[in-house]
N, C-alpha and C positions, 0 to 999 in steps of 0.2 A: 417824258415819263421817267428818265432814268434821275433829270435833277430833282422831281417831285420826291423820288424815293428815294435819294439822299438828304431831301429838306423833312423828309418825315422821319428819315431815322436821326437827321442833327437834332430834330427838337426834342425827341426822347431825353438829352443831355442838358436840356435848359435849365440852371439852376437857380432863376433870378430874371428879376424883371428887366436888367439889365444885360441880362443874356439873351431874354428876346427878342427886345430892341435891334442887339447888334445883328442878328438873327434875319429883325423885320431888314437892315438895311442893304443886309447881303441879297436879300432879296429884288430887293430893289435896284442895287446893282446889277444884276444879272438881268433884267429888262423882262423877271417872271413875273410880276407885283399885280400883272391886271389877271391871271389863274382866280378865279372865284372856289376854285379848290386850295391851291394853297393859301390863298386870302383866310377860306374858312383855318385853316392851319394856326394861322395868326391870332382871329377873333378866340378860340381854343387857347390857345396858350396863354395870351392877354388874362383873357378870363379864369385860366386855373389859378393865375398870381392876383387876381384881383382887382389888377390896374384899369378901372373902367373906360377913364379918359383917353386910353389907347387903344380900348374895344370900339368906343363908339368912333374913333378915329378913320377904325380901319374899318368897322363894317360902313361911313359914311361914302368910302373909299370905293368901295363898289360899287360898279355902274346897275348888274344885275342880279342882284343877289338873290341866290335861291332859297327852298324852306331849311334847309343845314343854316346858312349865312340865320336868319332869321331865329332858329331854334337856336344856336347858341346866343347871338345875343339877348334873346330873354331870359335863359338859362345864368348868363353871368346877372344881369341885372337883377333879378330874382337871391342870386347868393352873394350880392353886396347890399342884400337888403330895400333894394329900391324897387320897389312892388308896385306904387303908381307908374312908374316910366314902362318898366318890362308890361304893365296893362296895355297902356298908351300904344305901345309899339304893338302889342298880340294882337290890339283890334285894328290897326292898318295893314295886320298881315295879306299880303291878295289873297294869297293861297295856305291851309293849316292841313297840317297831318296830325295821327296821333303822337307824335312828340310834341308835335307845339302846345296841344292842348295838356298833356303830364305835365308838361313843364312849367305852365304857368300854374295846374293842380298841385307840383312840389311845391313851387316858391310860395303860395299863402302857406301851405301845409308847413314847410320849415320856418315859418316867421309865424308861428302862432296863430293867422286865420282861416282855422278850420270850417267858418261856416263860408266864407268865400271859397275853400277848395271845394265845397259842396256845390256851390254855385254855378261855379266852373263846369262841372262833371255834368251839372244839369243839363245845364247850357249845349252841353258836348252831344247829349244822350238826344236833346230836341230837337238843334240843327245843325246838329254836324253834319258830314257825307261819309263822315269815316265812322269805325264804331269804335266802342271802348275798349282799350286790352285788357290783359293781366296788371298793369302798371297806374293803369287807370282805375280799377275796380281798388286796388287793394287801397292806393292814396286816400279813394272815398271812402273806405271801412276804417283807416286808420282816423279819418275828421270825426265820423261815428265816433269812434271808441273815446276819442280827447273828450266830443262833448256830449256821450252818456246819452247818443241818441236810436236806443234800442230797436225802434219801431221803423227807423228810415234804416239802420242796418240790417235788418229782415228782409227789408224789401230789397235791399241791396242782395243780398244772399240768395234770394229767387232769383234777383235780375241774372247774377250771374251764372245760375244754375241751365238759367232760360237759355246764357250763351256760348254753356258748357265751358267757364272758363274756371269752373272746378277744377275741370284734370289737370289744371296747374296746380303745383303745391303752393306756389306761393301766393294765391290767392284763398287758398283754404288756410293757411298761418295767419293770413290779416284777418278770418270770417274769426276764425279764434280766437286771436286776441282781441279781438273786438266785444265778443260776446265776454270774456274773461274781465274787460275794463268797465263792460255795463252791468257786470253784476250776472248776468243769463247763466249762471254755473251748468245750471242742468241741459241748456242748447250745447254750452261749450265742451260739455260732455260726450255729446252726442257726435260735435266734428270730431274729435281726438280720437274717438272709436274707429271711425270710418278710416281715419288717417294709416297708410298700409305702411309705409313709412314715417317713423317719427323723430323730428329732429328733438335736438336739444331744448331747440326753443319752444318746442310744444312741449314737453316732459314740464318745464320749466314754468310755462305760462300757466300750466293746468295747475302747476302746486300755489301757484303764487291765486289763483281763481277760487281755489277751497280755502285757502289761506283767508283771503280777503272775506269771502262768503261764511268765515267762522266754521267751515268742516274741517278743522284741525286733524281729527283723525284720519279722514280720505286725505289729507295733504301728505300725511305719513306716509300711509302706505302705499300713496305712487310714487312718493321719495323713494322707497325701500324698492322698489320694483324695477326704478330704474336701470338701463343695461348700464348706460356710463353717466357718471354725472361730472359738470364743469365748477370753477369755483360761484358762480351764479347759482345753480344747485342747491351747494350748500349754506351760501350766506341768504339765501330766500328761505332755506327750513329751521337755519338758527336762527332766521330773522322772528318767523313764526310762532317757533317754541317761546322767544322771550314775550314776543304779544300776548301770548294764552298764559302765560303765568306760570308753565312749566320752566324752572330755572336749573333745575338739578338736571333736566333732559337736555338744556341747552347747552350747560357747560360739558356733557358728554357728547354732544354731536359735535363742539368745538375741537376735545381732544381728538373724537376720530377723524373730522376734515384734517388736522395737522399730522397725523399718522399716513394717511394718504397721500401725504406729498402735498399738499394744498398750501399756497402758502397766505398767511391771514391776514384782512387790509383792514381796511378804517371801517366799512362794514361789518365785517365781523366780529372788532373788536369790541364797535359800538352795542351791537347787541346780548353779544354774551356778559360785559359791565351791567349791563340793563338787566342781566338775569342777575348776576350777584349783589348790588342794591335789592331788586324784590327780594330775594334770600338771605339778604344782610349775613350774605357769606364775604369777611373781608379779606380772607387768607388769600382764597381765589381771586378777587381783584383786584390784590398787592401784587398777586405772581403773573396777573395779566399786564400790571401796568408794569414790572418787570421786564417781559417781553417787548412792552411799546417802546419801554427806554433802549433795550438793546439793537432791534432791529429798523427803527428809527431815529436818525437825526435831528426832524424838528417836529414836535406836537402835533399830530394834526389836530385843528379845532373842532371837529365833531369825536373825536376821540377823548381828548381833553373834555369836553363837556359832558362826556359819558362818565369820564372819570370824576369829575367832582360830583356829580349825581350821587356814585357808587359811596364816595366817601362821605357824603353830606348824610344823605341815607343812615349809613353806618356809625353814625355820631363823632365821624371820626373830622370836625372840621378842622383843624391845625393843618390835616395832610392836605384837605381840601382847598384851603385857602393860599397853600404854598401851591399847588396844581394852576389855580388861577393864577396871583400872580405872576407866574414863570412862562402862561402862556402867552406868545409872539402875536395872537389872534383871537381877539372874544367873542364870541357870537350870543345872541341876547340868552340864551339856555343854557349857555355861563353862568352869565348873573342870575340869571331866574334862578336857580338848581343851589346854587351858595344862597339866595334871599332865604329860598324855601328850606335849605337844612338848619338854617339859623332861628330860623322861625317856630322851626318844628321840636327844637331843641332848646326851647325860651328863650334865645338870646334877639325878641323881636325889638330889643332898642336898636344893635347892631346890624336889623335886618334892614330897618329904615334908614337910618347911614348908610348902608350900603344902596338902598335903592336910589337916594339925591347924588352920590355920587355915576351910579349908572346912568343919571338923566345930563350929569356934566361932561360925559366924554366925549359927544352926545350919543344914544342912543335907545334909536326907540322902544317903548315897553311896547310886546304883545300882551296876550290874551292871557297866557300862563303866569309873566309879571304880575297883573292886574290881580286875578285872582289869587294867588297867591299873597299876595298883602290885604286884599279883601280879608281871605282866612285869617289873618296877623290881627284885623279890627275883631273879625268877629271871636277868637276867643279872649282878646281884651276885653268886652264889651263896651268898644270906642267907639259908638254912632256918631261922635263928631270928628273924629278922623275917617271914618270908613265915612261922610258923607263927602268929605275935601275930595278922594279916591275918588268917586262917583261923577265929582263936578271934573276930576281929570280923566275920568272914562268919555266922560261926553267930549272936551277938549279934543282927544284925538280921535275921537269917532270909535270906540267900543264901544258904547253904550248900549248898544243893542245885539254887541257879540253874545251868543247863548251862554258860553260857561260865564264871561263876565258879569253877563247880567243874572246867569245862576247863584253866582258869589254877592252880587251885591244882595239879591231877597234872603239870602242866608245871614248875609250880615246883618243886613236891619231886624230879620224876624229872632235874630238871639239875643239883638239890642231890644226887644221889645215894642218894637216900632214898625208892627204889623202893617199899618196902613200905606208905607214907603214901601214896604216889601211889595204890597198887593200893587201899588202905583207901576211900579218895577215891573209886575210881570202882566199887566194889562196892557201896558207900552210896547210889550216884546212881540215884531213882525211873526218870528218864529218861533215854538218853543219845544225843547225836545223831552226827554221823562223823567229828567232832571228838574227840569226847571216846574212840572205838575208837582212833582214828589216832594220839591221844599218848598213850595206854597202850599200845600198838607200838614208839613210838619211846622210851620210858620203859625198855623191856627190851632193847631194842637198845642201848643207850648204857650198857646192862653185862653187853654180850654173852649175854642170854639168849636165843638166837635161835627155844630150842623155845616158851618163853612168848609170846613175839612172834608164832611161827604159830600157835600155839594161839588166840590173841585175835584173827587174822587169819580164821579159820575159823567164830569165832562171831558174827561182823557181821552182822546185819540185811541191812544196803547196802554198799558198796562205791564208794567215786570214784577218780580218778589219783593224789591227795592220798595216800591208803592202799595202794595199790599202790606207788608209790614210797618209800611207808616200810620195806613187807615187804620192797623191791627190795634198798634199802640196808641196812636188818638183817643180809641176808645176805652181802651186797656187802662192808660196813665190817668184818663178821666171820670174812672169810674162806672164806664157804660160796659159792663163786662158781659151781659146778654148781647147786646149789639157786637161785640169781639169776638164772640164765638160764631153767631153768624156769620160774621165777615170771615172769619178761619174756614168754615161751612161752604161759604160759595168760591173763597180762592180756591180750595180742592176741587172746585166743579168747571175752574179755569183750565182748557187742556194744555194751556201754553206758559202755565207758570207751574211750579213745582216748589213748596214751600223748602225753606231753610234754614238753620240751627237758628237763625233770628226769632223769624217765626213761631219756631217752640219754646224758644226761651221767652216768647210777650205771651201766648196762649197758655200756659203753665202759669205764671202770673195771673193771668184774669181767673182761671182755673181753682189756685189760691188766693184771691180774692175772694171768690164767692162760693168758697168751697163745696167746688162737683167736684168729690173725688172720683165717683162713678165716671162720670166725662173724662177726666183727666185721665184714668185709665187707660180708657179708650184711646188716647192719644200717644199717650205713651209707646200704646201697639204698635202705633200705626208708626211713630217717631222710629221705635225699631226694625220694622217694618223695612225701611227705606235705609236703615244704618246711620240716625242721627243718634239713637239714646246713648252712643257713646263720648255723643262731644261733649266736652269740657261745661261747656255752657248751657247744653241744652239739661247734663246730669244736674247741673248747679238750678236750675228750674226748679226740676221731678225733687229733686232734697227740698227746697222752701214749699214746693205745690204739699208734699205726703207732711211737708211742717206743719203747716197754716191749716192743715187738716185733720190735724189731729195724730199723723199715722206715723209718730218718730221713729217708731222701730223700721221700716219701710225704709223713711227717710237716710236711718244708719246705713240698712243694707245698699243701696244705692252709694253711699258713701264710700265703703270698703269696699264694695265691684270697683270703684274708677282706680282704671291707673296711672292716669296724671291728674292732679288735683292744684288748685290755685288759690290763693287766699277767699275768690268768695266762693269755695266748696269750704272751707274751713266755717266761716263765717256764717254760713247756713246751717250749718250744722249745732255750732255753739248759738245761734239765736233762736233755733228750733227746741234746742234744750231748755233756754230760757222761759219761752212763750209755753212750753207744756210743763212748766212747774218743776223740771228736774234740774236746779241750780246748779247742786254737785255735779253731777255730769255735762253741766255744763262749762265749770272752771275744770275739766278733769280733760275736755276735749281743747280749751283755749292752751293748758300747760302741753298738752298733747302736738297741738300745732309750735309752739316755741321750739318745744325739744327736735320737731321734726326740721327744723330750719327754716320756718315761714317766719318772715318778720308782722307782725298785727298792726293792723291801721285802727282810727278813731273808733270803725266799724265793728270791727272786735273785742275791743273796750266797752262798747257801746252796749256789746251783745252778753260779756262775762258778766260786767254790773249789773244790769238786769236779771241775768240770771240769781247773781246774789241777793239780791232784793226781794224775788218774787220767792227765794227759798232762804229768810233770813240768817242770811250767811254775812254776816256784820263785819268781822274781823277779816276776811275773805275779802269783801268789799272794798275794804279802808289799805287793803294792802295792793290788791290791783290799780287803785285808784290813785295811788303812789307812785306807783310802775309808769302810769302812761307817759310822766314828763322824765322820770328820773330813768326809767330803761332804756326807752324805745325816744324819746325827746320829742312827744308830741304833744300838741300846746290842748288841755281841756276845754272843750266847747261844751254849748248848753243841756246837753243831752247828759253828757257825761254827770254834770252839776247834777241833773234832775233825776238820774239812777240814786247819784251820793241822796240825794236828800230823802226820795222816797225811801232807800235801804234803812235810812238813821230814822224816819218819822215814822214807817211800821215797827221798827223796835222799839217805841217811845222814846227817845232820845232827839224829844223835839227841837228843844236847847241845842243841841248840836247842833240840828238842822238848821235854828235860825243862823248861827256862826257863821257857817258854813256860806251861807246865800250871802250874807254881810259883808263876809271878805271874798266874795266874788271876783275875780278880775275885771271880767265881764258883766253888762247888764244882764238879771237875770230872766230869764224867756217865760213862756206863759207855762210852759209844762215843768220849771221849776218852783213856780208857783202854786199850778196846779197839784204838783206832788205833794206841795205842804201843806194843799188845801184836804186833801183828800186825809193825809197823816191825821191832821187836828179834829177829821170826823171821826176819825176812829178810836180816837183818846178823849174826846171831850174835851177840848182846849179850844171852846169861843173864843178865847180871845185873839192868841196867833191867827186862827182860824180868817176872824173879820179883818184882818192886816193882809193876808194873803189873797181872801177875797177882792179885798180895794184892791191891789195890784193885777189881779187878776181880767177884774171888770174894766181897770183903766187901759190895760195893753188890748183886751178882746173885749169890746164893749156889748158883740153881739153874738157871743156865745153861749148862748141857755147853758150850756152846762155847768156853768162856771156858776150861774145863778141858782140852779135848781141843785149842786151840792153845800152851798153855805146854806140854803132854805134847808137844807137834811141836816146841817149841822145846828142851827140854832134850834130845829123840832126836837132832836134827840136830847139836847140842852134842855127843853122846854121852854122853852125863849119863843113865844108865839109872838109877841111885837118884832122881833127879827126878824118871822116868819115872814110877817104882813108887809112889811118896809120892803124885803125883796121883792114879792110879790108886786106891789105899787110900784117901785120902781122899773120891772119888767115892762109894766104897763105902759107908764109913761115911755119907755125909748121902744116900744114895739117890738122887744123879743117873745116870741114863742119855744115853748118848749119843746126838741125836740121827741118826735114819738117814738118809742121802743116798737123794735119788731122784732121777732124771730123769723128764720127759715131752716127747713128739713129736705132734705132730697130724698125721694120715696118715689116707687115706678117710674123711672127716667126723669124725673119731673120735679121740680124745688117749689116747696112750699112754701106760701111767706103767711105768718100770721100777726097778728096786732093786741092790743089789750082789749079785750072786751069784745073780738073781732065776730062779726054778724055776714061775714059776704062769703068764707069758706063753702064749697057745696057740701060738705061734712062735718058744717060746723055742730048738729044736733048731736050728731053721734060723738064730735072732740068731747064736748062739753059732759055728756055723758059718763064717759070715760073717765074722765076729770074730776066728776063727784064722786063716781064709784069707786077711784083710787084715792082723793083725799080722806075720803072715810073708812078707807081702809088703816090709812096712815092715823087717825084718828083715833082708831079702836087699837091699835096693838103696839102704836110708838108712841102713844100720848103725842102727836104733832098737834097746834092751835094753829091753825090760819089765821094770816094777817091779807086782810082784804081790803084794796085799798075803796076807800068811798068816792072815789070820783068816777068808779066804772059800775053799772049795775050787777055783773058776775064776780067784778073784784079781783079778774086771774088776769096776772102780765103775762104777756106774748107766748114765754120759754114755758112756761106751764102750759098752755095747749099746744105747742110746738110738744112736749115730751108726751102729752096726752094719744096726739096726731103718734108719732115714734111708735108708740106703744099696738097699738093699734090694728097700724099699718107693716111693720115689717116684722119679719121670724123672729123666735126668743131668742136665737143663736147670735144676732145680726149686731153689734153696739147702733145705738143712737146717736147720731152727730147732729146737733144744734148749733146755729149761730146765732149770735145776736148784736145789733149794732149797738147798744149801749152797755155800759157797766150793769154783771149779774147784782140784784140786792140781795141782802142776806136770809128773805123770806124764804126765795126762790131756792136757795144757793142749798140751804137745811130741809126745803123739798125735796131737791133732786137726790139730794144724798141718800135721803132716807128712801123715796123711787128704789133707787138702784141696790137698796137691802133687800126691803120686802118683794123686789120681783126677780134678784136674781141678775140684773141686765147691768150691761158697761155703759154708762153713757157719758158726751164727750161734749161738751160748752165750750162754744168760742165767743168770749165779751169781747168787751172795745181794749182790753190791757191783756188779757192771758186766755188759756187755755184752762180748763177744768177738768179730769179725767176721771169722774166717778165711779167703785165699784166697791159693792157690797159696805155700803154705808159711810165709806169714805170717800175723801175729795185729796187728787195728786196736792193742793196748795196746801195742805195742812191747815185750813180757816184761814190763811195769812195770803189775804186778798186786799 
């Protein structure tokens, strides 16, 4: 006994496998060697250095070896990895206690096979003689929690309930973490309550459970509540805050962990970088990489790769790309992080050099690589480089990675090569709300709006993300009745909650199809919830009250915002344009210069317009000057097609041709169209037939293009020009498109037609309509011009203002729309209407706005 307890206390001092050795042979000298207790001594020490060949040496060395002899050599075998041998050996054991059986439950558990530690346990639970401890229970809740199996760690949780091996803490810490790694937030709640003592690592586990489970706010406040917290603590709550997006929170719970004594590792660094990239605050992750530099020696590579993130991000690539090269270690989220700031920052020539050299170091692309140059094709619109990507997605087996293959339908669907995209995502095992959402937006972007709800209707799930695409599918294509539904039922969704997107595409359809009434109504509701004051949603409600007719609104909304952006500028000065007030509208474009907004195409787009539709000529020719000589921005077709209509309503046709002649540019159909429309209004067949050819050659099947030079050669008198269009319509099968009006009256838009017979009120329009044209008749001298192709002779806007009249208060203005150009029959009715009854009324054609009151019209005749 007394050399045992000097051979026990010698190998406390054992520092090396060669200190054993000399160890095992003192022993042997001393003629102790066949002790099966200090044998076990030896197999113990062997085993903590690892040297197996000396474990099995000596445990073969025993004549008798007990369950000790036995449980450590599985125990060592187990922790040098050799999981078949330490099997091998547990099933010849004669005899197993519960060590033998933890032990070989640790060693799959440490070597990664959690469901053979399951096995084991089983095995234990059905024939064993012994039962399961604390040690046992907790190993199998930890296999649970690895592989997220909620419903066998339940049972586990009875089982142990059943063998009261609760009143161990340490098996109520595995029930919790378990529930915390399977997602169970609200089970894992429920133990941490119960828990009367609580360590660290339940404070800990519970934040990182809400964390994960997206209750960011409960992760706070059982941060805050905590008695003490370690630095784990704190690098799990700044881990948090940078997940959720709060970056200004993260960098202050950064400074207060380092006010506390806490000192900050590569964890911490990484996340708080990761707040100041989302923040593209770079002050603060200069003074952070400050820090990295002082307090360490060498880079570490998840540090480094947060930093060049920070700085790619921040457009700061020079600092980014000296970061990388200086780092001693890359990790693929290096290169991904420099592809993707280069990318993001146009320099995708030098993003794809960078990527052939990342594949020669070698090193393999993930998923984040992959997509990331996906993105690089798709705003090229390089389907033949993003298909080469595609063939090297499959190469390494991404192909069916969800974001990669969400990248690639995105790529093909903005190459226009829908059908690759839908191949893409027909092929995809799994798909998550990403990959529905841009097979939505994929069909929408070529007008497919039935496949679009078709793929809307088979999602699984549903976010704002895909509501707002179906929103705009229908929005961008016209179907603005179906938009407003679809607005209609996503509020009737209790799991989504519309956002500034949302209002900003529902405002849109809104102004489209001008329900100012609805739009109102939304507007509430937008306030309501505290969206009317985003940037983008006010940039809406200004184009919605534009397109509506309702500028002065649309001002007021203007001057409430306290930050404004060029397209609140933009709206504003094209709102002016569209309701005839040109000065105020070059009064609001000098308005935005002085204020320090630079003007893009779009504001040029919107001043000449306004010039044009309030012949403001000189105004025109000197903005028009401006665009390349102030601001150096190159004139596109639009800009040409403001110049030409501005110069062919003032008769200064001659210019206008110039003008097109020395184009730099071919000129577009609506440059043509402007001179077709000018030469109606002067009598100038001749120009007029030049414009028309070019007209009919670029749009061969645009009636209107045909059915305005038919108005120019009738007003000529030119009936053989008449006939020749005519014939010619014939032969290539264009129809004319039909005019219609609509009015909104009791919740509800009316739409009327020329000659229209299916109104339920049409007796009483029509009524109406004679009873005021002969009014106009006796006391303005008005003549009707009635056309002969309809038997009452009255287009659409005339029972539309008849309907108006009718139907709402004297006090009420009249808002009309119409999809074609007003004529000039029309145009000398409404005016006079709006004398003789006293009433405001508001025409919206296919080019302007009309604003009638008491006998005049906002365009001055100069339509």
């Amino acid at each position: 006994m007394a050399f045992s307890q000097k051979f026990f206390e010698a190998s406390k001092f054992v520092g090396s496998v060669s200190d054993s050795r000399k160890l095992h042979a003192c022993l042997v000298s001393t003629g102790f060697d066949s002790s099966v207790f200090l044998r076990n001594h030896l197999l113990h020490m062997y085993s903590n250095w690892g040297s197996i060949p000396d474990v099995v040496r000596v445990f073969e060395e025993i004549e008798n070896p007990n369950v000790f002899s036995w449980n450590t050599m599985i125990a060592g075998l187990c922790d040098s990895g050799l999981l078949r041998e330490a099997r091998h050996l547990f099933d010849e054991m004669p005899d197993r206690d519960c060590v033998s059986w933890n032990s070989m439950m640790s060693g799959y558990f440490q070597n990664g096979q959690s469901e053979e530690t399951l096995k084991v346990f089983i095995l234990m639970s059905r024939e064993s003689c012994c039962d399961p401890d604390q040690f046992s229970f907790s190993c199998a809740l930890k296999a649970c929690a690895s592989l997220q199996l909620l419903e066998l760690g339940l049972q586990l949780h009875c089982f142990a309930k059943k063998f009261d091996f609760l009143e161990g803490e340490y098996v109520e810490l595995s029930v919790l973490d378990m529930y915390v790694k399977c997602g169970a937030t609200s089970l894992a709640k429920q133990v941490f309550d119960r828990l009367s003592n609580r360590s660290l690592f339940c404070w800990n586990s519970m934040i990182f459970g809400y964390g994960k489970a997206d209750y960011f706010g409960l992760a706070f406040d059982l941060f805050t509540r905590m008695p003490e917290r370690d630095a784990i603590s704190w690098n799990t709550m700044i881990s948090l805050c940078s997940q959720h997006g709060f970056g200004f929170q993260t960098i202050s719970l950064f400074v207060d962990m380092c006010n506390q004594g806490f000192m900050a590792d590569s964890v911490s660094y990484s996340s708080v970088l990761s707040a100041c990239a989302s923040i593209l605050d770079i002050e603060w992750g200069r003074h952070l990489h400050a820090r990295v530099v002082r307090s360490e020696s060498v880079l570490d590579v998840f540090v480094g790769s947060s930093l060049i993130n920070m700085y790619a991000k921040c457009g700061k690539l020079g600092t980014a790309k000296m970061v990388f090269e200086n780092l001693p270690e890359k990790n693929v989220f290096c290169w991904t992080s420099l592809i993707k700031g280069l990318a993001q920052f146009g320099f995708e020539e030098e993003a794809m050099v960078l990527f052939k050299k990342m594949r020669d170091v070698p090193l393999s692309s993930d998923q984040r690589t992959l997509a990331t140059l996906l993105g690089v094709c798709s705003s090229r619109k390089d389907v033949y480089l993003g298909t080469q990507f595609h063939s090297y997605a499959v190469k390494i087996g991404f192909e069916f990675d969800v974001p990669v293959a969400n990248s690639l339908i995105t790529m093909y669907s903005k190459c226009k090569s829908v059908e690759n995209a839908k191949l893409v995502f027909n092929l995809m095992p799994s798909r998550d709300v990403i990959s529905w959402t841009a097979m939505i937006t994929a069909f929408s972007q070529i007008g497919d709006v039935e496949n679009a709800s078709a793929c809307f209707d088979k999602m699984p799930e549903r976010n704002v993300v895909t509501w707002n695409s179906l929103l705009a599918a229908y929005v961008q294509n016209g179907f603005w009745e179906e938009g407003l539904k679809t607005y209609v039922m996503m509020l009737e969704d209790e799991g989504v909650q519309p956002d500034w997107i949302t209002y900003s595409t529902i405002f849109g359809a809104c102004a489209d199809s001008a329900m100012l009434r609805l739009g109102k109504q939304i507007i509430a509701r937008a306030a309501k919830i505290g969206l009317d004051s985003d940037v983008s949603v006010a940039n809406g409600i200004i184009t919605m009250y534009s397109r509506c007719g309702q500028i002065e609104d649309a001002l007021m909304v203007f001057d409430s915002m306290r930050d404004r952006d060029l397209i609140s500028w933009n709206a504003m000065i094209t709102g002016y344009a569209q309701n005839g007030q040109g000065r105020k509208a070059v009064q609001m474009f000098d308005s935005m210069i002085s204020s320090g907004v630079f003007p893009d195409h779009i504001s040029y787009v919107g001043v000449l317009s306004g010039c044009s539709h309030s012949g403001l000529v000189s105004e025109g020719k000197y903005y028009f000057d401006s665009i390349t000589r102030c601001h150096g921005i190159d004139p596109n077709p639009e800009h040409f097609a403001c110049m030409v209509d501005l110069l062919g309503r003032a008769g200064l046709l001659e210019d206008a041709r110039k003008m097109i002649d020395a184009m730099p540019i071919q000129p577009s159909v609506d440059v043509w169209g402007a001179m077709l429309s000018a030469c109606r209004i002067h009598g100038n067949t001749k120009l007029a037939e030049l414009a028309g050819k070019h007209l009919i050659e670029l749009d061969p099947v645009d009636s209107g293009n045909y059915v305005l030079l038919a108005k120019t050669y009738a007003d000529a008198g030119k009936l053989d020009g008449v006939l020749e269009i005519r014939k010619t319509m014939r032969e290539r099968g264009v129809r004319k498109n039909p005019g219609c009006s609509w009015i909104e009256a009791g919740n509800k838009v009316h739409v009327f037609t020329a000659d229209d017979t299916d109104h339920p009120q049409i007796n009483d329009v029509y009524a109406t309509l004679e009873e005021v044209t002969k009014r106009l008749e006796d006391t303005c001298d008005y003549v009707s011009k009635k056309s002969s192709s309809v038997s009452h002779g009255y287009h659409s806007e005339k029972l539309a203002v008849a309907f108006g009249l009718m139907s709402l208060p004297s006090w009420m203005p009249i808002h009309i729309m119409k999809n074609i150009r007003i004529c000039t029959d029309c145009h000398d009715f409404i005016k006079l209407v709006s004398h003789v009854t006293m009433r405001k009324l508001v025409v919206r054609d296919a080019n302007r706005f009309h604003h009638f009151s008491d006998g005049s019209c906002s365009c001055g005749d100069y339509w």
